[in-house]
N, C-alpha and C positions, 0 to 999 in steps of 0.2 A: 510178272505178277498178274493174278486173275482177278477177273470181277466176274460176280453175278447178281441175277436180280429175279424177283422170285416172280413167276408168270400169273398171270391173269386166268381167273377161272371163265369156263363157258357162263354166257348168259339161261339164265332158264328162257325154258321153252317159250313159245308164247302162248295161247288160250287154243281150246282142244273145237271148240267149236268155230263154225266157218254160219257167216249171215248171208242173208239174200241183198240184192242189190236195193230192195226196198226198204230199209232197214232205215230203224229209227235213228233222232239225233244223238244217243249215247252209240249207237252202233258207228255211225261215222264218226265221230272221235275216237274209238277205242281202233278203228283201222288207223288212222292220221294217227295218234300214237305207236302205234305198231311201226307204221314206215318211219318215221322220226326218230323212233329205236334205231329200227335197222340201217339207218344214217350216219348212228351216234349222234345225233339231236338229241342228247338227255333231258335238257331242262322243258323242250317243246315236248315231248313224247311224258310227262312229268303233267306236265300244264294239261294234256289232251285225255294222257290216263287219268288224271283227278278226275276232271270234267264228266268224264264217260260214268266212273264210279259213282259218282252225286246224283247224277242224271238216274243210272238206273236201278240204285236203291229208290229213289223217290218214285219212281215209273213201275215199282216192285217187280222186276226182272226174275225169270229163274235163278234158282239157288246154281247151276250150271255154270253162266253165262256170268254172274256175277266174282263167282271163284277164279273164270279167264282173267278179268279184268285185274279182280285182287295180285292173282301170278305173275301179271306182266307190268303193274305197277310196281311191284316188289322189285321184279328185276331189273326196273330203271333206278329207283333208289338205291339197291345195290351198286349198279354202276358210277351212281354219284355221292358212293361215301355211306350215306344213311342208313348203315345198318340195322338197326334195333327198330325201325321204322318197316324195313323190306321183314326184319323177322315175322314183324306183330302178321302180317301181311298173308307170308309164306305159311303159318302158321294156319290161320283161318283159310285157305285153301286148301291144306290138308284136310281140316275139321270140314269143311263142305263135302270133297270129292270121294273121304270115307265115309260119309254116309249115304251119300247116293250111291256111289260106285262099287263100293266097299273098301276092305282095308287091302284086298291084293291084288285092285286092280290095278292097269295102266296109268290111270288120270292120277293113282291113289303115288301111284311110284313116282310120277314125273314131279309130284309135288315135295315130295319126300327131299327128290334129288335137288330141290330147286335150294329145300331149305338147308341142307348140307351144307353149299354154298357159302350163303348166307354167316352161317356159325364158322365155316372156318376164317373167312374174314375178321370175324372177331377174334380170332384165335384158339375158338373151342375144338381146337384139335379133334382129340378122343371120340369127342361126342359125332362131331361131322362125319368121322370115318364109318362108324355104326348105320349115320341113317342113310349114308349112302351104298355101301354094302347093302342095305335091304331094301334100297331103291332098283338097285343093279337085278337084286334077284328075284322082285318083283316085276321087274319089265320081260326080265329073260322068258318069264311064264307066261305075264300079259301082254306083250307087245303086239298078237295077233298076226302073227305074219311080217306083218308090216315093216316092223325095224325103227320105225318113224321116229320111236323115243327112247332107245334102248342106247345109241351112238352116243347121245346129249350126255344118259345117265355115267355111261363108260367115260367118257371125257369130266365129270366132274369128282368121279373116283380118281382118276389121271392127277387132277390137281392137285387134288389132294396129298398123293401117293409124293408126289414131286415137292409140295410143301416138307415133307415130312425126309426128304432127302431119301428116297427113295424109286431113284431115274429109271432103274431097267421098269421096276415094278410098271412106272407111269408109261414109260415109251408101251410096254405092251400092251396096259388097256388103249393108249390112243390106236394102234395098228390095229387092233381088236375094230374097234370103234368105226377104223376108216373100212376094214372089212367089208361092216356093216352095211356103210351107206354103200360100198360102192365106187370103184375111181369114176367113172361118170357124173356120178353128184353134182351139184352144184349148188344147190341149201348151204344157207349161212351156217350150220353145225359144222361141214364137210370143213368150209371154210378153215374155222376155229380148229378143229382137230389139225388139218395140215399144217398151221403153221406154228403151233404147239411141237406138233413132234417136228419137225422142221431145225425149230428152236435147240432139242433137245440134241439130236443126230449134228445139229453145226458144235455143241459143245463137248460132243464124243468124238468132234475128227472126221466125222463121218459126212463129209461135205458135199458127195455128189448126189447125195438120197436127200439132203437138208434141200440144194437148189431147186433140186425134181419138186419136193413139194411143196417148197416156196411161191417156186414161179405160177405151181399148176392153184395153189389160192391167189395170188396176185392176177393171174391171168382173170379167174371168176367174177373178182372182186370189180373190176374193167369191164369186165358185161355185165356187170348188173348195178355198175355207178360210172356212168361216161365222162362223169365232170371228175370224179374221183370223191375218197369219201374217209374216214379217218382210219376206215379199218383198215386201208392197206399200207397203214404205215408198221406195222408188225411184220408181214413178208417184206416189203420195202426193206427196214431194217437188218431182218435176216440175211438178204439176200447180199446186203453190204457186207455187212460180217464177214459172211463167206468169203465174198470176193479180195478183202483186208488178211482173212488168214491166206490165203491162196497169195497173196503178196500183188493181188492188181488192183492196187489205187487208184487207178485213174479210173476203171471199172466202177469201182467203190463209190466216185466222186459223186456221179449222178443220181445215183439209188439213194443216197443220203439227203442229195440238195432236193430231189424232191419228195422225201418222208418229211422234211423240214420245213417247207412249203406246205403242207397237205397239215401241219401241225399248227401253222401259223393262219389258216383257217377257223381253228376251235374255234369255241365261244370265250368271252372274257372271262367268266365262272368258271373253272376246271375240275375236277375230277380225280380221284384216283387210276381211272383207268389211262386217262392223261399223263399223268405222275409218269407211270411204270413207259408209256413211251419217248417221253422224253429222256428219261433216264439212260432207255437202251439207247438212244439216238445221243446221249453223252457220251455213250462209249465205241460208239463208232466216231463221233468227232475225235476224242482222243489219240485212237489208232490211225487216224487221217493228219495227225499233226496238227490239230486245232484246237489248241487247246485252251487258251480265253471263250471260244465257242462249248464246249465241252465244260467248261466250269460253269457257264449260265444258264445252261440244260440240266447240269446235275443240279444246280441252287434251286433251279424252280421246280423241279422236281421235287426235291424235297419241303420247299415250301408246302406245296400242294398236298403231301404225304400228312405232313408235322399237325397241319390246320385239318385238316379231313377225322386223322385215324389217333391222333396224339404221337409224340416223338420215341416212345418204346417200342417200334412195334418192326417184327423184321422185315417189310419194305423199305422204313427210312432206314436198317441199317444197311440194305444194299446199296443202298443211295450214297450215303456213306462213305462204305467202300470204295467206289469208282471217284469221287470226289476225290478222296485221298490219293488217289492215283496219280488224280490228275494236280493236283496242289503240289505233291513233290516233283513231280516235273517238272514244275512253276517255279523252284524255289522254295516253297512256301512250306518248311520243313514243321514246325511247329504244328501246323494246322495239321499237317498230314495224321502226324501220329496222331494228334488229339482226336480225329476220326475214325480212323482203324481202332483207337481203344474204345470206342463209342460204340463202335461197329460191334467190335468184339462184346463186351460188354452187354448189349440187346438180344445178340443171338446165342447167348451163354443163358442169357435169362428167359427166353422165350422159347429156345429150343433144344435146348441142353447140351451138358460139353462135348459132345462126339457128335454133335450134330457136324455134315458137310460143310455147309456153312460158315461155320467156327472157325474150321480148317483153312478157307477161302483170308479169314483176318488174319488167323495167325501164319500162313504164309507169306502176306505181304509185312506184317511186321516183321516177321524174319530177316526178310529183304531188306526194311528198315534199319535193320541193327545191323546187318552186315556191313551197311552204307556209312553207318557212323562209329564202325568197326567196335560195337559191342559183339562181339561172335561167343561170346558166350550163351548170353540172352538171343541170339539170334538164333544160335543151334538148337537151343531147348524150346522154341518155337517151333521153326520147322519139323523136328523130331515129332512131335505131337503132331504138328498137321499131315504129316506125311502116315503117323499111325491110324488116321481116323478117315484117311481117303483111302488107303489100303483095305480097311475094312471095310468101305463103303461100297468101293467100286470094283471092277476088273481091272486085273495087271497092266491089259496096255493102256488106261483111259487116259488121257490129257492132262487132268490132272496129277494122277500120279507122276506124269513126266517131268509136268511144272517143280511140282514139290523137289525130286532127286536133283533139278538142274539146277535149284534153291541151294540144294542142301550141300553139292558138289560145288557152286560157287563159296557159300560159306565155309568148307573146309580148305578151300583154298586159300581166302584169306588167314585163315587162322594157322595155316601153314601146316594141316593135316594132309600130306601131299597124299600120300596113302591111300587113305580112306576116299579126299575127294578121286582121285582116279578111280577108284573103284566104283562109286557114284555116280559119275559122269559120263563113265563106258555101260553102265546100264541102263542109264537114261537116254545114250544113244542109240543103245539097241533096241528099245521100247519105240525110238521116237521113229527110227528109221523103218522101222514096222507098220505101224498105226499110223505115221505123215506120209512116208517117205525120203529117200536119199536127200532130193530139192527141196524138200519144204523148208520154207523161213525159221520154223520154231528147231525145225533140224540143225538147221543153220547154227544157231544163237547156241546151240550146246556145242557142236562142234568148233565156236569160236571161244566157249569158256575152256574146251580140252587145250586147246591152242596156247592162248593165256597159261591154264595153269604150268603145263609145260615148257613155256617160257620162264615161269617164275621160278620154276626148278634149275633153269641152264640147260635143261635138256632143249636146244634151240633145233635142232637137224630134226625133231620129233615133232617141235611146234609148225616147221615149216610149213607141212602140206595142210595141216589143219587150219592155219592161217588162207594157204589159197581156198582151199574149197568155201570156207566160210564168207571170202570175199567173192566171191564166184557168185554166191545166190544172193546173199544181201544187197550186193551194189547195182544188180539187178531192182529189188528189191526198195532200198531204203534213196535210190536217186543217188545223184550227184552234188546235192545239197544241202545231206544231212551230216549233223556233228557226228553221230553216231558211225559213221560210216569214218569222216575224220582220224575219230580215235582209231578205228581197228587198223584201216591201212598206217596212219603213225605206228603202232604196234608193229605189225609187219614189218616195217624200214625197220625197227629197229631187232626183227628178229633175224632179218638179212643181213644187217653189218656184225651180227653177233657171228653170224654165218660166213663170214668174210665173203659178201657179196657185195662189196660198196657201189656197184656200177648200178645193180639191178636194185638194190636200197634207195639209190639216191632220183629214179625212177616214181616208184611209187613214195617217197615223201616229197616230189612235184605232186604229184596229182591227191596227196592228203590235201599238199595248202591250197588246191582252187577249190574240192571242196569244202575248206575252210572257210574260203574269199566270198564262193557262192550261198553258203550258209549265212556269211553275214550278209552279201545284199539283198536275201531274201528276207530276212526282218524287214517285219512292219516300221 
């Protein structure tokens, strides 16, 4: 089952003008904000930008120099929640820089794009997508050469486009965007873009372009914060992911312990933009088998979401989501669904039924029903989500695969042997495509083919599928996990079906030591 979580827009820019070293006392606060920004020091960069604002309204500053100020005070409220606050903000920036500048220039476009932002945060969709489009096509004209602001505006289209479940559209403004700057870059934008599309390219499969630009933001991120800093708990993150679907956990281990270290620096006040990391850092605990850790990431994530933005809004449902994931794991059956219907239930209302999204609940509740052998209700779930990824995405995306390997489990159970074969052998052609032969998620279809062909008696057909799937997994899932348990007991019992009692009695020794070792691995 999948999770996702909806990404974090770029910050607006900062202020267009640059001061002398002689510079008054609001000018040194409005720098000492800026760097406390660029730390993720929200509430100091907050405290610093007020200050600077007070000082040079009273000091009657240019209408220029005042509008920086307003722009990059806005983008720290933004980052900590206070929307309607960064609007008022954003807003009077625009109204400054069109009248100095005019309405098509540069200064006039960066603001535009800043306040796009802003609104879509609230949810104003429609409206955001408009003023950033005419942010975009204002910079294209005015950027002067430079490029300087045109990246920012194209990444906050990207967001958008992504909010709106719309991936290829977003991945290409971000490539656009990195165009721009340049692979040498090294500007906090460059940053941002890499590890957005990063993000994006690790959830299409496409994992060797995800690490490329994970690592090349992570590495920047290291020379320009030696202690370390919260932004790089995003590639950090990524980078785990990656290495969890690629099936190397021990890899995994460190990128996670220290995103999780680097998060247990915050400040005790958190934030939305905190929220959304801890989140993803639940669902790298969970793929690590941590899953008491993985449930107190997702809690306080959503905490943090619920108090910030109110509980309707699709962050907490992604939050949600993976929660739920992680609760049935647990045991904890009740809570689960009651989540996935919450889940579902937000992103039905805030982003309509054929939103991707949607598809993401109603796949796991499929899953759900298969489990408690509702297959009825399970199938008419999947069926839906598997129409609303199809038309969302390309044939081989991940998702798509998920879904059929869903749908092909489900007709299994329900004893549609037919159909799930037919389902199963296209999701392994899909998978073997876009993973590969060895990949894990390869794996885990080829061991539902196994399975079902077991279930049928057709055992001499389950056989190979049974090895091969043991072949990557056990690699894979250890020597320690239940998971691995069940499949080789399967096996033994697809060998004595097979009148192999010698080589049966073989691998159901080596199920029960990882059975033995499963349990003295409990806490």
């Amino acid at each position: 089952m999948k999770t996702t979580l909806v990404l974090l827009l770029f910050a607006p820019c900062f202020g267009l003008t640059a001061f002398s070293e002689n510079q008054p006392s609001w000018g040194e606060l409005y720098q000492e904000g800026i760097a406390a920004y660029a730390r993720g020091d929200y509430r100091l960069a907050e405290q610093d930008l007020q200050a600077a604002q007070r000082e040079a309204e009273s000091a009657g500053v240019d209408s220029e120099k005042l509008a920086n100020i307003c722009s990059d005070l806005g983008a720290t409220y933004e980052a900590i929640g206070r929307y309607s606050e960064a609007e008022s903000l954003d807003r009077r920036a625009v109204q400054i820089r069109e009248r100095i500048f005019g309405c098509d220039s540069q200064e006039a476009g960066i603001s535009l794009s800043n306040l796009a932002t802003v609104l879509l945060q609230q949810g104003r969709v429609e409206e955001a997508e408009k003023l950033a489009n005419r942010a975009v096509t204002i910079l294209e004209k005015a950027d002067r050469g430079t490029y300087a602001a045109l990246p920012k505006g194209l990444g906050n289209l990207a967001a958008i486009y992504f909010t709106e479940g719309r991936d290829l559209g977003a991945k290409l403004l971000y490539e656009r965007a990195l165009s721009v700057v340049g692979p040498t870059s090294t500007a906090p934008a460059t940053v941002t873009i890499m590890s957005r599309l990063a993000r994006l390219y690790a959830d299409e499969g496409h994992y060797p372009r995800a690490a490329e630009l994970a690592s090349k933001a992570l590495q920047i991120e290291e020379q320009n914060f030696d202690s370390g800093c919260l932004k790089m708990v995003e590639p950090l993150t990524v980078l785990a992911t990656i290495e969890i679907a690629e099936g190397s956990y021990a890899d995994a281990e460190p990128l996670f312990q220290r995103a999780l270290t680097l998060l247990g620096t915050a400040p005790g006040f958190l934030y939305p933009s905190i929220a959304v990391d801890l989140a993803n850092l639940g669902r790298v605990a969970y793929k690590l088998g941590k899953l008491a850790e993985a449930e107190r990431l997702y809690r306080r994530a959503l905490e943090i979401e619920e108090q910030a933005l109110g509980p309707q809004r699709p962050e907490c449902a992604a939050i949600l989501n993976g929660l739920a994931q992680v609760e049935l794991e647990m045991g904890k059956q009740k809570e689960a669904e009651a989540h996935w219907r919450q889940a579902l239930a937000i992103w039905e209302k805030t982003s309509g039924p054929d939103h991707p999204n949607v598809a993401i609940a109603l796949t796991n509740l499929a899953a759900f029903y298969d489990s408690r052998h509702n297959y009825r209700k399970a199938e008419g779930l999947c069926r839906r989500a598997l129409a609303i990824d199809e038309q969302s995405f390309a044939p081989g995306h991940p998702r798509i695969i998920s879904d059929l390997d869903t749908l092909g489990s489900i007709d299994t159970s329900r004893h549609a042997f037919s159909e799930a074969e037919s389902v199963l052998h296209r999701a392994l052609e899909l998978a073997e495509r876009v993973h590969g032969p060895d990949h894990p998620d390869t794996a885990l279809i080829v061991r539902n083919l196994g399975a079902l062909y077991a279930i049928e008696g057709r055992c001499v057909e389950a056989e190979p599928y049974y090895r091969r799937a043991i072949q990557i997994l056990g690699k894979v899932w250890g020597n320690a996990d239940l998971r691995l348990f069940s499949l080789l007991n399967d096996f033994a019992a697809v060998l004595r079906a097979n009148h192999k009692e010698a080589e049966a009695e073989q691998w159901q020794v080596r199920a029960t030591r990882v059975q033995v070792a499963a349990a003295l691995k409990k806490p």
